[in-house]
Residue frames as a rotation matrix with the C-alpha (Angstrom) as fourth column:
UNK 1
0.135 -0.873 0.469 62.41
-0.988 -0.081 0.134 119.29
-0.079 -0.482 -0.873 81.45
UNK 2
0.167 0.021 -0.986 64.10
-0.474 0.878 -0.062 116.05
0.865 0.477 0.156 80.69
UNK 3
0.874 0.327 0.361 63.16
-0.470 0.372 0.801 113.18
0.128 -0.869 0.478 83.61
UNK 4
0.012 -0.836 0.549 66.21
-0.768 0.343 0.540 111.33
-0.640 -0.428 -0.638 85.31
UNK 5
0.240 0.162 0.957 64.99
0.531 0.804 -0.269 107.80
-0.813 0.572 0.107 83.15
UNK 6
0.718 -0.086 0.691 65.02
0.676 0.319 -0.664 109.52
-0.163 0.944 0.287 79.67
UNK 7
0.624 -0.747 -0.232 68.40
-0.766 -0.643 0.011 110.80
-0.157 0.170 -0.973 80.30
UNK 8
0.218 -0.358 0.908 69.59
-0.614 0.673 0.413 107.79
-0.759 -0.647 -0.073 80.81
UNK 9
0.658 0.571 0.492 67.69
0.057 0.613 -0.788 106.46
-0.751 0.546 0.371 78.06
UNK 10
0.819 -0.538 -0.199 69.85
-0.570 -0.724 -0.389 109.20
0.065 0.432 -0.900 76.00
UNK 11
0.043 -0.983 0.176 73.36
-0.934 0.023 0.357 107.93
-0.355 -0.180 -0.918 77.33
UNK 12
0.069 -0.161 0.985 72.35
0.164 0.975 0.148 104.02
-0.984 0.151 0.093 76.17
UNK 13
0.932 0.200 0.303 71.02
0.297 0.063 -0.953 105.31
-0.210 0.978 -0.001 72.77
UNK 14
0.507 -0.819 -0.269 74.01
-0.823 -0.553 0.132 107.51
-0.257 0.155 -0.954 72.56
UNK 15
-0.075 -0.871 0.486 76.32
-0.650 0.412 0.639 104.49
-0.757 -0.268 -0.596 73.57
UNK 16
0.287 0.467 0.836 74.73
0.049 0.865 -0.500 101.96
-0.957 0.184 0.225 71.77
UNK 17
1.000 0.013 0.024 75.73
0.027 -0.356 -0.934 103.80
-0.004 0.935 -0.356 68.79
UNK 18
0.643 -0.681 0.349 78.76
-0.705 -0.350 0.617 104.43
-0.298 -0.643 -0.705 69.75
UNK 19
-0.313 -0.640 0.701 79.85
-0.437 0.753 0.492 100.59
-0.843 -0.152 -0.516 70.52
UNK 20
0.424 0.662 0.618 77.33
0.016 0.677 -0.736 99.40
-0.906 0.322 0.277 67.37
UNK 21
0.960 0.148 0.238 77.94
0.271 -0.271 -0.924 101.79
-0.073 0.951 -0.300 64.39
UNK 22
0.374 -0.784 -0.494 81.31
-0.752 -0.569 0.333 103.22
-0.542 0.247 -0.803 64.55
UNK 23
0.841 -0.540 -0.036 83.34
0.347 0.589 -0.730 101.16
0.415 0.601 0.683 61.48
UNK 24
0.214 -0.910 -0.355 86.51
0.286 0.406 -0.868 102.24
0.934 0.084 0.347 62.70
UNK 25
0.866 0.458 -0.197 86.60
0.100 0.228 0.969 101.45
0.489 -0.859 0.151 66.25
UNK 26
0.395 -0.882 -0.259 90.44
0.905 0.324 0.277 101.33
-0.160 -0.344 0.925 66.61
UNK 27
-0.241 -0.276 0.931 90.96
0.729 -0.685 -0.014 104.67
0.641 0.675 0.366 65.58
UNK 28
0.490 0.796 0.355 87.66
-0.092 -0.357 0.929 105.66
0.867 -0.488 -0.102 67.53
UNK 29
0.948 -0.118 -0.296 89.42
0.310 0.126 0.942 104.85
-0.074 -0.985 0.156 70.84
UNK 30
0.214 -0.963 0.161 92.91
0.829 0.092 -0.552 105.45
0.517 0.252 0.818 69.55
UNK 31
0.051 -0.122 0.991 92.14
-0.032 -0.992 -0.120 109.21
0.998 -0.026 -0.055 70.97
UNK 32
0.887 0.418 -0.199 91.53
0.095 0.256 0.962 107.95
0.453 -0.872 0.188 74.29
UNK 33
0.507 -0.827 -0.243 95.27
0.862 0.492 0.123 107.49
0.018 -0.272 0.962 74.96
UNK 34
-0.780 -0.436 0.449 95.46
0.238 -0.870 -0.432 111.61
0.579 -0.230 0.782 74.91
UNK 35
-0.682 0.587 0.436 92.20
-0.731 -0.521 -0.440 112.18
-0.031 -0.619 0.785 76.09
UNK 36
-0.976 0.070 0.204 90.08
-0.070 0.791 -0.608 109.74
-0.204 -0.608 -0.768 78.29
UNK 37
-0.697 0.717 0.036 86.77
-0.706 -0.675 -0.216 111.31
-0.130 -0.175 0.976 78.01
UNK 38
-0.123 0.409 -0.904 85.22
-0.766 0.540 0.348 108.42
0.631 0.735 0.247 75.80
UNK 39
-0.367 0.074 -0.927 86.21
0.562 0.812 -0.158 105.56
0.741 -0.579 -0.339 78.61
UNK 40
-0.877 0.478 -0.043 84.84
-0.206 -0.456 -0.866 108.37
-0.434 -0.751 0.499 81.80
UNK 41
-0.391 0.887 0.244 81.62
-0.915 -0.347 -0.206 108.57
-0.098 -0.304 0.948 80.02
UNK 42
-0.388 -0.024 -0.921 81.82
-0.254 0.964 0.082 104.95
0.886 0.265 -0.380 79.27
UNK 43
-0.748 -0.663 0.031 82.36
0.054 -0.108 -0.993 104.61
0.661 -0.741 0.117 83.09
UNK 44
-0.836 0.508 0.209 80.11
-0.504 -0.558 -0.659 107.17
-0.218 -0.656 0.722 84.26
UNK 45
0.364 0.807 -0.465 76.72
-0.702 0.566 0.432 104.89
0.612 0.169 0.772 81.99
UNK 46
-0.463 -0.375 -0.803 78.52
0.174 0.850 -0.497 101.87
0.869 -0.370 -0.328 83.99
UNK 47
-0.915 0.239 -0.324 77.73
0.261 -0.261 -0.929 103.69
-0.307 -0.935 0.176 87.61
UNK 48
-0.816 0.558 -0.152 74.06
-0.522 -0.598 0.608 104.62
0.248 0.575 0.779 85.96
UNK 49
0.542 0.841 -0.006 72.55
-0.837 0.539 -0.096 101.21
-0.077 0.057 0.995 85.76
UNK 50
-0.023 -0.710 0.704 75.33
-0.403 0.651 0.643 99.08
-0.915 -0.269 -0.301 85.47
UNK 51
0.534 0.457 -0.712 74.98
-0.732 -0.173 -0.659 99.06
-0.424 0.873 0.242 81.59
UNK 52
0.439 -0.462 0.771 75.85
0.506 0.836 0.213 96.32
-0.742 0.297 0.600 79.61
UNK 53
0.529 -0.516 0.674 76.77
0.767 -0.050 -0.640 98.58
0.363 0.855 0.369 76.65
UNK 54
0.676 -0.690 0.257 78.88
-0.733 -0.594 0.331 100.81
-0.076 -0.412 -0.908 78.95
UNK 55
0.123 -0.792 0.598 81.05
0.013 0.604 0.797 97.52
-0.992 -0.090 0.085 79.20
UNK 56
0.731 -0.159 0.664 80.44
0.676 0.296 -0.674 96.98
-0.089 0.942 0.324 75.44
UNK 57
0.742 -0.629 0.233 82.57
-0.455 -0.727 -0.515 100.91
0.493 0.276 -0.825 74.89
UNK 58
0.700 -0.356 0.619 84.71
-0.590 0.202 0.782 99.36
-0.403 -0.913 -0.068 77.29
UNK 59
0.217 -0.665 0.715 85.93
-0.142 0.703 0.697 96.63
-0.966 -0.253 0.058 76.11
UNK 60
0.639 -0.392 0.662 86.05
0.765 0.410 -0.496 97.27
-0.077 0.824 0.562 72.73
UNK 61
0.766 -0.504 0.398 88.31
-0.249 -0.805 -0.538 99.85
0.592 0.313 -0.743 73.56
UNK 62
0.642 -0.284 0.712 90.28
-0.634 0.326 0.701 97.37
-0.432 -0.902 0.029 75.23
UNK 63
0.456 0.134 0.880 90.31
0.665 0.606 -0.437 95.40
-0.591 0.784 0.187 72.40
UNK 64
0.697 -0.346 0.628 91.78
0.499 -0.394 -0.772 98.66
0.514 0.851 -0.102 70.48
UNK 65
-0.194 -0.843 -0.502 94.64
0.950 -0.034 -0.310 98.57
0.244 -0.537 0.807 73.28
UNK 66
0.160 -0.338 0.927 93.37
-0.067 -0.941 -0.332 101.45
0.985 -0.009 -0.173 74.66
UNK 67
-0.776 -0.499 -0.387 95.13
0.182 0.410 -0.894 101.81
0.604 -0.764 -0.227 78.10
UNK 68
-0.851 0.365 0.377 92.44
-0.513 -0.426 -0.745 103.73
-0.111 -0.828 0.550 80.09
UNK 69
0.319 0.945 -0.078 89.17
-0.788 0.310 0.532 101.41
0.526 -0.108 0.843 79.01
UNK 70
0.017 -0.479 -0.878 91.83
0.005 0.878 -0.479 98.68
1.000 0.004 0.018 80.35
UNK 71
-0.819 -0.554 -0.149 92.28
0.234 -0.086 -0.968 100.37
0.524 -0.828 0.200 83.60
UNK 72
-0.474 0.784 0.402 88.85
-0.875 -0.471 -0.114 101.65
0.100 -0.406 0.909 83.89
UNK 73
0.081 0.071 -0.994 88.04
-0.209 0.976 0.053 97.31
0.974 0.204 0.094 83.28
UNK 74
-0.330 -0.619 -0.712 90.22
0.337 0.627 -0.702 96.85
0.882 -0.472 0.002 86.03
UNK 75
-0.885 0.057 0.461 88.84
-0.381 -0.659 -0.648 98.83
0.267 -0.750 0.605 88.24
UNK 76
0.097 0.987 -0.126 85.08
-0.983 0.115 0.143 97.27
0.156 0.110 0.982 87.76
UNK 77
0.227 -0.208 -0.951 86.71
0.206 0.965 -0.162 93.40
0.952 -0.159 0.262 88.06
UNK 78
-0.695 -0.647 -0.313 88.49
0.344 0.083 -0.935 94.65
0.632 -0.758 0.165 91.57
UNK 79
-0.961 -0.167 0.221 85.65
-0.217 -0.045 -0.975 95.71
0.173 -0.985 0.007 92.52
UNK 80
-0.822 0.473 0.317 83.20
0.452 0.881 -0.142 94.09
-0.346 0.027 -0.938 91.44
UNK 81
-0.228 0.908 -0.352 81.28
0.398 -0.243 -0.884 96.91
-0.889 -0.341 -0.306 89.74
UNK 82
-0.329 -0.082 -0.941 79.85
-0.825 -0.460 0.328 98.28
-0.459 0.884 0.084 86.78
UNK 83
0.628 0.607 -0.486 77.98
-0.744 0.652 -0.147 94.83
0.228 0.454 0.861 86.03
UNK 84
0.070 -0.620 -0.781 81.06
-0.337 0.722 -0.604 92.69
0.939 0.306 -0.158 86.46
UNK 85
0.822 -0.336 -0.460 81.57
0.518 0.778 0.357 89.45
0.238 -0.532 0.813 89.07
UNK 86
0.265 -0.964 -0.007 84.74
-0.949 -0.262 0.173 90.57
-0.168 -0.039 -0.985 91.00
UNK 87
0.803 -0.484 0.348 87.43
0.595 0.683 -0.423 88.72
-0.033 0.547 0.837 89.40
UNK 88
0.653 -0.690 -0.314 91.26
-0.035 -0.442 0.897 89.88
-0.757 -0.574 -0.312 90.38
UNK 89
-0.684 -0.651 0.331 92.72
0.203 0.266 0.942 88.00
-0.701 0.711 -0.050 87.43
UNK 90
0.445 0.450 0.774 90.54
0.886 -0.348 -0.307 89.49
0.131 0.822 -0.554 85.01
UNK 91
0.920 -0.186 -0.345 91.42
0.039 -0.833 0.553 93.05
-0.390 -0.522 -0.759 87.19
UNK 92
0.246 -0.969 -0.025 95.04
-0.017 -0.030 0.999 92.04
-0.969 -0.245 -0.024 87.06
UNK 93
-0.313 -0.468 0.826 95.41
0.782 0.367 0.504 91.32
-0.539 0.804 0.250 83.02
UNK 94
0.694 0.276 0.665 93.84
0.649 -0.640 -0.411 94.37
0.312 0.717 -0.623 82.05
UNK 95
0.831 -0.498 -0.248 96.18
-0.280 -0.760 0.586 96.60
-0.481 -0.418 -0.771 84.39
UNK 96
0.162 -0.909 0.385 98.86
0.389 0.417 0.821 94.73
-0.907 0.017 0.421 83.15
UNK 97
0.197 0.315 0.928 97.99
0.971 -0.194 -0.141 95.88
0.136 0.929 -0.344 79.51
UNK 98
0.787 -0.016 0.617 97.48
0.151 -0.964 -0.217 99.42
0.599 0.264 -0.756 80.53
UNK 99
0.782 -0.623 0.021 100.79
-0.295 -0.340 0.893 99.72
-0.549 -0.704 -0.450 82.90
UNK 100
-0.071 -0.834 0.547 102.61
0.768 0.304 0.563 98.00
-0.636 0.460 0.619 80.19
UNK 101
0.215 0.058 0.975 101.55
0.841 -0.519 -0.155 100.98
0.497 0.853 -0.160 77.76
UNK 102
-0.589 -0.808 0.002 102.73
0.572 -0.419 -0.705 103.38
0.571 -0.414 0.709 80.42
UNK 103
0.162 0.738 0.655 99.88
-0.298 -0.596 0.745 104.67
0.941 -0.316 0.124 82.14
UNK 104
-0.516 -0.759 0.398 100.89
-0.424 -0.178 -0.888 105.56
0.744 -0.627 -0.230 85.78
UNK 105
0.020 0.771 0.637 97.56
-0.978 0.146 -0.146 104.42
-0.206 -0.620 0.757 87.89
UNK 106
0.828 -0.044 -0.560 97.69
-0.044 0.989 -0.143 100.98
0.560 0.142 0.816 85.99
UNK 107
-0.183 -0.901 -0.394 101.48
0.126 0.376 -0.918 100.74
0.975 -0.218 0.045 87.22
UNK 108
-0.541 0.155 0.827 100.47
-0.825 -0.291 -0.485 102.06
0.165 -0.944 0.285 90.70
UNK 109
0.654 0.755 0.051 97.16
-0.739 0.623 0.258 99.20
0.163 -0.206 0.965 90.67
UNK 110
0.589 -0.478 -0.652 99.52
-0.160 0.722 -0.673 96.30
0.792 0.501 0.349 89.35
UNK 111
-0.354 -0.930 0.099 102.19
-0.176 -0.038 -0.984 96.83
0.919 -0.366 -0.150 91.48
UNK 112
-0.428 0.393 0.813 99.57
-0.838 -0.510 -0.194 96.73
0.339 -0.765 0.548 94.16
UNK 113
0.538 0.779 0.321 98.35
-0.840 0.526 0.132 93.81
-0.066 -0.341 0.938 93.23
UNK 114
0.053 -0.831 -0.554 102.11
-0.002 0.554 -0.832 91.87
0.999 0.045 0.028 93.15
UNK 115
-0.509 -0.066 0.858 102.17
-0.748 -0.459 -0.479 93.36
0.426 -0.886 0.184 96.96
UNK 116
-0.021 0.815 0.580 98.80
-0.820 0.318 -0.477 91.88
-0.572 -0.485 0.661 98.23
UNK 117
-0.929 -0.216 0.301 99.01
-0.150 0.962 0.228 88.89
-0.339 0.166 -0.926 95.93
UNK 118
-0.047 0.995 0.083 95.61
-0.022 0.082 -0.996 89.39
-0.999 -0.049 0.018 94.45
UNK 119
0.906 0.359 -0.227 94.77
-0.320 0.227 -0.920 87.85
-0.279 0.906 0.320 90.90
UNK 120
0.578 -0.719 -0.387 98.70
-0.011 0.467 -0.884 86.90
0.816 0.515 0.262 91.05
UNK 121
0.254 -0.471 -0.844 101.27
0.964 0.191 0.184 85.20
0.075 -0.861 0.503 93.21
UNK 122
0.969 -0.188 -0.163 102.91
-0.106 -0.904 0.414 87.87
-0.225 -0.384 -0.896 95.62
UNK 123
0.617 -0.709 0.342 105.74
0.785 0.524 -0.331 89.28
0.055 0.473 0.880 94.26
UNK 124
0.622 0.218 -0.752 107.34
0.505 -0.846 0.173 91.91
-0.598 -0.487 -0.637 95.84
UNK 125
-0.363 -0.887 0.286 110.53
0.665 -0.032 0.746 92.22
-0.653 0.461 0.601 93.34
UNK 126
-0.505 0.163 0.848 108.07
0.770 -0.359 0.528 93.32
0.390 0.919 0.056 90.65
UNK 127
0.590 0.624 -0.513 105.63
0.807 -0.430 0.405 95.67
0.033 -0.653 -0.757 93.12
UNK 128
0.488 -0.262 -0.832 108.59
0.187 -0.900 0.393 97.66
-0.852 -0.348 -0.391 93.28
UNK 129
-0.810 -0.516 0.279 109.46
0.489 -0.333 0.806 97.88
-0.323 0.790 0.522 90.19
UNK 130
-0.047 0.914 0.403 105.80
0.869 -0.162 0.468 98.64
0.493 0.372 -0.786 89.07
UNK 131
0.768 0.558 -0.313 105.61
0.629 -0.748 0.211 101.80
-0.116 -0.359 -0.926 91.63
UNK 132
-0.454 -0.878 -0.153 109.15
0.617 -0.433 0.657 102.69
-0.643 0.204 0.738 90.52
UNK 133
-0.241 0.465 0.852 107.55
0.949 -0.071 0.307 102.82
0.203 0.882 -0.425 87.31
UNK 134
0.238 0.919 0.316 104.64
0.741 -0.382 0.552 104.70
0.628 0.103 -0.772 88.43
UNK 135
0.683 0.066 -0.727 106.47
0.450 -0.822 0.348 107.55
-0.575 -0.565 -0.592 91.15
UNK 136
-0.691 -0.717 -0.086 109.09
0.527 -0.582 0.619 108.59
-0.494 0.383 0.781 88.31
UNK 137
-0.231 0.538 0.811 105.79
0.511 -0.642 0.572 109.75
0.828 0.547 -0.127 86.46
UNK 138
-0.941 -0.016 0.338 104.83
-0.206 -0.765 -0.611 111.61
0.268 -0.644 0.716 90.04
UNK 139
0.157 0.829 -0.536 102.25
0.121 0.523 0.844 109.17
0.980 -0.197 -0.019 91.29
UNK 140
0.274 0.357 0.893 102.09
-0.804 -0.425 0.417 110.04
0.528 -0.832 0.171 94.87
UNK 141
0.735 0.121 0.668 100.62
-0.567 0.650 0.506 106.90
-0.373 -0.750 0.546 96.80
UNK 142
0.933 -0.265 -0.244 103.39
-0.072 0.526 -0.848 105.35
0.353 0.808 0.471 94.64
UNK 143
0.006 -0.723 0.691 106.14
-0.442 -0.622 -0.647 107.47
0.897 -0.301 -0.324 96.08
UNK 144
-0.063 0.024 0.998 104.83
-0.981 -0.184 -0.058 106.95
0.182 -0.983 0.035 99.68
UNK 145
0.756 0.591 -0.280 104.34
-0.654 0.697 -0.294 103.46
0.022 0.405 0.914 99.09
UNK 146
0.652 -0.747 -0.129 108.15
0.418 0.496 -0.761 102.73
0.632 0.442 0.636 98.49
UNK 147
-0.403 -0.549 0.732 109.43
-0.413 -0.605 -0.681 105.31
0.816 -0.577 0.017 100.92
UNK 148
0.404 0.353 0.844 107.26
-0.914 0.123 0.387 102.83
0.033 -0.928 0.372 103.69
UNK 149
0.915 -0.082 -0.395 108.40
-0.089 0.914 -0.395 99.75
0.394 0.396 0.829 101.89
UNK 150
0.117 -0.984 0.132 112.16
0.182 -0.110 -0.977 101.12
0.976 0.139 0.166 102.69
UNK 151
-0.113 -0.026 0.993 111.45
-0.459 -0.885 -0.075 102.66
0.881 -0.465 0.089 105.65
UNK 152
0.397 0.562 0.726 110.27
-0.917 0.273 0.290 99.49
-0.035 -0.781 0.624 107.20
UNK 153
-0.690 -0.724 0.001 112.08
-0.677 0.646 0.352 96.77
-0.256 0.242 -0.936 105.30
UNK 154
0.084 0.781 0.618 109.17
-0.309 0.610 -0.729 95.45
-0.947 -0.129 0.293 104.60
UNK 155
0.691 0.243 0.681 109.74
0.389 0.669 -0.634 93.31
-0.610 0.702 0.367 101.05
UNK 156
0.714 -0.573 0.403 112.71
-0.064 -0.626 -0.778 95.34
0.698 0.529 -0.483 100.63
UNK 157
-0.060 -0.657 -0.752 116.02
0.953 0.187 -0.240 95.58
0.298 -0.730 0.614 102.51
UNK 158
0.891 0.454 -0.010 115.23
0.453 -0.888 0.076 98.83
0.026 -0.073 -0.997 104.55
UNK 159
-0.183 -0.581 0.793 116.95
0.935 -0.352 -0.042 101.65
0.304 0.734 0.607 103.32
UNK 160
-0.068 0.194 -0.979 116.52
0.612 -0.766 -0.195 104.76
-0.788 -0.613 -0.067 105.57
UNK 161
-0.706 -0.535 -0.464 118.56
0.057 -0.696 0.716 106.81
-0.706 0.479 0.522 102.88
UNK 162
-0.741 0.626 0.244 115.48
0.282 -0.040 0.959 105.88
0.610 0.779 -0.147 100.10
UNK 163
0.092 0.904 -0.419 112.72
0.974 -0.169 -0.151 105.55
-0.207 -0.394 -0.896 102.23
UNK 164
-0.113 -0.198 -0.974 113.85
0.123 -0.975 0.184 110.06
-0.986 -0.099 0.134 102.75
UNK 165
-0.908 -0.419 -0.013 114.03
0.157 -0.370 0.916 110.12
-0.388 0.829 0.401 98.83
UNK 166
-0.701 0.672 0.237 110.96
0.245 -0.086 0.966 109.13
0.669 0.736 -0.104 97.99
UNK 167
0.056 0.774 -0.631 108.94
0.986 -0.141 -0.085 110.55
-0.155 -0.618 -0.771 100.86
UNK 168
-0.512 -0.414 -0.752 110.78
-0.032 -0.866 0.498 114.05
-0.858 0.279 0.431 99.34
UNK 169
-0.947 0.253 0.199 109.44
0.170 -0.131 0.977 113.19
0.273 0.959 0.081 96.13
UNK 170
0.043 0.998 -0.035 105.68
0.745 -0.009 0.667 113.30
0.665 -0.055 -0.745 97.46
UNK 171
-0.104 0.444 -0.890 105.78
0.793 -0.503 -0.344 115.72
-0.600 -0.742 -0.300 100.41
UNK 172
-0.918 0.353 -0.180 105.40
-0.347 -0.936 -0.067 119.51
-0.192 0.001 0.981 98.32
UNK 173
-0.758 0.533 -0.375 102.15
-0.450 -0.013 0.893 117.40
0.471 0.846 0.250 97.39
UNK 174
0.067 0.128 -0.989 101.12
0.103 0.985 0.135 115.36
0.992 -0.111 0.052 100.30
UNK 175
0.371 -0.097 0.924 100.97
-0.892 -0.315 0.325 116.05
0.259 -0.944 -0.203 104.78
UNK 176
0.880 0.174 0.442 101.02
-0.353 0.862 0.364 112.50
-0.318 -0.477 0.819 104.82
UNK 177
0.598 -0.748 0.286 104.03
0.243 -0.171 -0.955 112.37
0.763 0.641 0.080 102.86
UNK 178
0.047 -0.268 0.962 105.46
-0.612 -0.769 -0.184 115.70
0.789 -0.580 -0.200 104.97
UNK 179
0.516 -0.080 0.853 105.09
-0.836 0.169 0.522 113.65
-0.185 -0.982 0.020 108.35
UNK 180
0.949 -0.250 0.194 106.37
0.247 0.968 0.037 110.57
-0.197 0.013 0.980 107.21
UNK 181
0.162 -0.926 0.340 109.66
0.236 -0.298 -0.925 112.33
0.958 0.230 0.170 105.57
UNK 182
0.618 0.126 0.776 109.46
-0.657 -0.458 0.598 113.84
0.431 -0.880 -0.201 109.22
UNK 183
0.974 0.167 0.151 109.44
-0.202 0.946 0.252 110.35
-0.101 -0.276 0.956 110.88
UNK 184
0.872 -0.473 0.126 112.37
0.487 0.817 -0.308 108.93
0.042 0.330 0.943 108.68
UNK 185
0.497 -0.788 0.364 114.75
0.068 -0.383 -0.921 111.88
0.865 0.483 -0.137 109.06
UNK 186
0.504 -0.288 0.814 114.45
-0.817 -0.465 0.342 111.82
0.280 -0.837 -0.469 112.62
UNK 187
0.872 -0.397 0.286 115.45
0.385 0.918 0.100 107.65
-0.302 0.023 0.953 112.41
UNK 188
0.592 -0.765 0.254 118.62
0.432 0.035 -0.901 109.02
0.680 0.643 0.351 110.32
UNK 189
0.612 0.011 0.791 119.59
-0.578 -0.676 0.457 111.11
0.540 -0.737 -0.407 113.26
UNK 190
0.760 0.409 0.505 119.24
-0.647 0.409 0.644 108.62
0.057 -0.816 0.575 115.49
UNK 191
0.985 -0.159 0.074 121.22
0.165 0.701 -0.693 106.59
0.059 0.695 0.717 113.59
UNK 192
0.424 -0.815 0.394 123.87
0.409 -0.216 -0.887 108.72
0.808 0.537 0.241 113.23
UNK 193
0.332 -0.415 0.847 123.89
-0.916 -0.357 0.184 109.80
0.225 -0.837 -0.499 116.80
UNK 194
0.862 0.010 0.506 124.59
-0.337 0.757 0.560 106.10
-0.378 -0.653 0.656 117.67
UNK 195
0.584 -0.809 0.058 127.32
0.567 0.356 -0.742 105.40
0.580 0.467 0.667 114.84
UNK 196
0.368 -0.345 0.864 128.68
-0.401 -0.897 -0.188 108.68
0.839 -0.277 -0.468 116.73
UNK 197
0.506 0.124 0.854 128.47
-0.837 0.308 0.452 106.79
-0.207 -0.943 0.260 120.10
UNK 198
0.950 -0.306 0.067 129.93
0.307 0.952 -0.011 103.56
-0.060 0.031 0.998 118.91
UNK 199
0.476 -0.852 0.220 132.62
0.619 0.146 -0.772 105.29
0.625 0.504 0.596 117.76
UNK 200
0.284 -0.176 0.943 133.37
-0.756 -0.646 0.107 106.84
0.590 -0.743 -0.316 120.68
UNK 201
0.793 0.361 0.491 133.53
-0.591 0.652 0.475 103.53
-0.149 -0.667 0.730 122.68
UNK 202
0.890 -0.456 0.029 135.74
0.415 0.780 -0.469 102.12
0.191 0.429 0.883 120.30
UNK 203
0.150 -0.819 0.553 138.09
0.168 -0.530 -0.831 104.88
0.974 0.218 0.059 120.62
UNK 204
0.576 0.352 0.738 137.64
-0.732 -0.180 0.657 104.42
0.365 -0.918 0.154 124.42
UNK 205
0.938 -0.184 0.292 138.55
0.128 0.972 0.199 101.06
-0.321 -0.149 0.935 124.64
UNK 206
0.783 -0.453 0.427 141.62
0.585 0.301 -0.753 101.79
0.212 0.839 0.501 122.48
UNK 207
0.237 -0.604 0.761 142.54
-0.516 -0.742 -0.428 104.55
0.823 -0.292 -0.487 124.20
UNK 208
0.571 0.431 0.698 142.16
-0.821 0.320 0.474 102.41
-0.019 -0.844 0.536 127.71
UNK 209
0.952 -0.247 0.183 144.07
0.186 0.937 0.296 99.67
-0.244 -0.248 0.938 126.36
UNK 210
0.141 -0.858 0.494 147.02
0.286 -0.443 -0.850 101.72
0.948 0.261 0.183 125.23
UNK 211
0.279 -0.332 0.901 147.15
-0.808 -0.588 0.034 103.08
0.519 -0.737 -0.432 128.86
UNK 212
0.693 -0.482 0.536 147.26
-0.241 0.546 0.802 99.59
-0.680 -0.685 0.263 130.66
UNK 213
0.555 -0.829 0.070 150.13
0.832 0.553 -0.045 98.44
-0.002 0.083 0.997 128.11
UNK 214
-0.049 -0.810 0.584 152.18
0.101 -0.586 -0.804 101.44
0.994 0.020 0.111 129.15
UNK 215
0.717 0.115 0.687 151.28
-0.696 0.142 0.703 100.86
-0.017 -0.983 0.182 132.72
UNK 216
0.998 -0.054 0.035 152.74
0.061 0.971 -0.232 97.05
-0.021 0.234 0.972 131.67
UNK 217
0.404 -0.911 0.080 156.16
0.443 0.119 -0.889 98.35
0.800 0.394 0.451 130.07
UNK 218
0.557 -0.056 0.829 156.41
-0.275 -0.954 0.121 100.51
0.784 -0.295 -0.547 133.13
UNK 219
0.744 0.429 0.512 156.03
-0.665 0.409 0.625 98.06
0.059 -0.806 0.590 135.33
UNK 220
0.979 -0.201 -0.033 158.53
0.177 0.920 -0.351 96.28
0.101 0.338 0.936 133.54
């Protein structure tokens, strides 16, 4: 039975080949962009031992623009694992790469990190564009993300009427979602019971002031 060490051993030799011998590397990753597998097991030798030639597959599939060794990068700079120093603006230029090649989780990170201001100034203009991005592909925390942003006015002008859209777009998928769409429909109510009520008052007052000036002409 192979021991836990020379499995391991396996995945470096494996990799080592991999990042050493392949001649056409850009190709070699080019598949990645239908099917990850190559950057996961990259990934998965990263969480092993922190492998240096797990970063090598990495990054030279970065290097061959592929989005997901970019995002799987970013993930190991933000948090400081897989061998790597956190480093936000390292984090932040690789998401940017893979969110610019359309890959919803990069747009979902990015946008996260315009929000929180981490590896780049806070910008909230782009944040929501970035999870726009990332809930038209049917990113969840994306969705819910923008439907609190609205909901609260928080870096946005609040916007009951969105906040409800995009908390619809996540609830058949989502409780948290489901209560929050809750939440914001019962605000719309509210809302609409008060416009209801002002406009009563006004039409109070109006009515009220049409009676004393016919009291007035009466009087006259």
């Amino acid at each position: 039975m192979t021991s836990h060490g020379s499995h391991d051993a396996m995945y470096v030799l494996f990799t080592c080949v991999v990042a050493v011998s392949v001649l056409t590397v850009r190709d070699f990753f080019q598949c990645c962009r239908c099917c990850p597998s190559t950057c996961a097991f990259a990934v998965d030798l990263c969480r092993v031992r922190d492998c240096f030639w797990g970063r090598c597959v990495l990054q030279r599939g970065a290097d061959a623009d592929c989005p997901h060794a970019h995002v799987a990068l970013a993930h190991m700079y933000s948090h400081g694992k897989g061998g790597c120093e956190q480093d936000f603006t390292r984090a932040f230029e690789h998401h940017r790469k893979a969110a610019d090649a359309g890959l919803a989780l990069a747009q979902y990170n990015l946008a996260t990190q315009y929000f929180a201001g981490k590896g780049v100034a806070s910008d909230m203009a782009k944040a929501v564009h970035y999870y726009d991005l990332a809930a038209e592909q049917g990113f969840i925390y994306a969705q819910i993300n923008l439907g609190n942003m609205y909901n609260t006015g928080f870096g946005v002008d609040e916007d009951l009427l969105k906040a409800r859209e995009y908390y619809a777009m996540a609830a058949p998928y989502s409780a948290d979602a489901r209560g929050l769409l809750e939440g914001v429909e019962e605000k719309i109510r509210d809302a609409d019971r008060l416009e209801i009520d002002d406009d009563a008052i006004d039409a109070s007052k109006i009515t009220a002031d049409n009676i004393q000036s016919a009291d007035t002409d009466t009087k006259k």
